[in-house]
C-alpha positions as CSV (number, residue, x, y, z in Angstrom):
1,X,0.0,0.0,0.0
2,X,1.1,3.7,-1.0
3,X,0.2,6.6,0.8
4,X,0.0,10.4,-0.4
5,X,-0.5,13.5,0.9
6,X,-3.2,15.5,-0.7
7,X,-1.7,19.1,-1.6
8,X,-3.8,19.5,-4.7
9,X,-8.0,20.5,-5.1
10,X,-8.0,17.6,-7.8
11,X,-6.5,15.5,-5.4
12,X,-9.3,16.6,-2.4
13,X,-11.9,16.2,-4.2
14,X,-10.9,12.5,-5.1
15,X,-10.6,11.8,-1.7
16,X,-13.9,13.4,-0.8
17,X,-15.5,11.5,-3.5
18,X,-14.4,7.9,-2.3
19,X,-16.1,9.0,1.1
20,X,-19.5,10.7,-0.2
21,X,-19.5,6.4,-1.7
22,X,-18.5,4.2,1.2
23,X,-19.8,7.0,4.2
24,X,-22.8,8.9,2.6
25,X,-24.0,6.6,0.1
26,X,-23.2,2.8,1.6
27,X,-22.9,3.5,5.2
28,X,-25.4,6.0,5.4
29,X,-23.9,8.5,7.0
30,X,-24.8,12.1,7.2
31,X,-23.1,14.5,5.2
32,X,-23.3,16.5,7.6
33,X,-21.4,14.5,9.8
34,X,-18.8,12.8,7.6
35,X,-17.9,16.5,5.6
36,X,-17.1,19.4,7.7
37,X,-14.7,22.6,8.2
38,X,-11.5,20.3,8.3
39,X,-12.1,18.6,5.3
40,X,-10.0,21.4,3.1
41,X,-6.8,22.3,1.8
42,X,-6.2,25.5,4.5
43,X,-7.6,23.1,7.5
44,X,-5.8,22.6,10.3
45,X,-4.7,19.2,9.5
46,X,-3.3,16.5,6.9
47,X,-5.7,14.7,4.6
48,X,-4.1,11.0,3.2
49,X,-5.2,9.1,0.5
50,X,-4.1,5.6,0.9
């Protein structure tokens, strides 16, 4: 397994898209819960795509 941190908008998005399927869509989720203020390129934080 590879890992990569996201530093692109292209490469959020992707990320965000694989968990609007498995979180919003097939675990039912709500969005409101799974996307929030951190989930963005200036947040506080690292985002991963593994």
């Amino acid at each position: 397994m590879s890992t990569k941190k996201i530093t692109s908008e292209a490469a959020l998005q992707a990320a965000l898209d694989i968990r609007r399927k498995v979180f919003i869509e097939e675990q039912q989720v709500p969005e409101e819960e799974e996307i929030d203020a951190y989930d963005g390129l200036d947040a506080p934080c690292d985002h991963i795509l593994a």
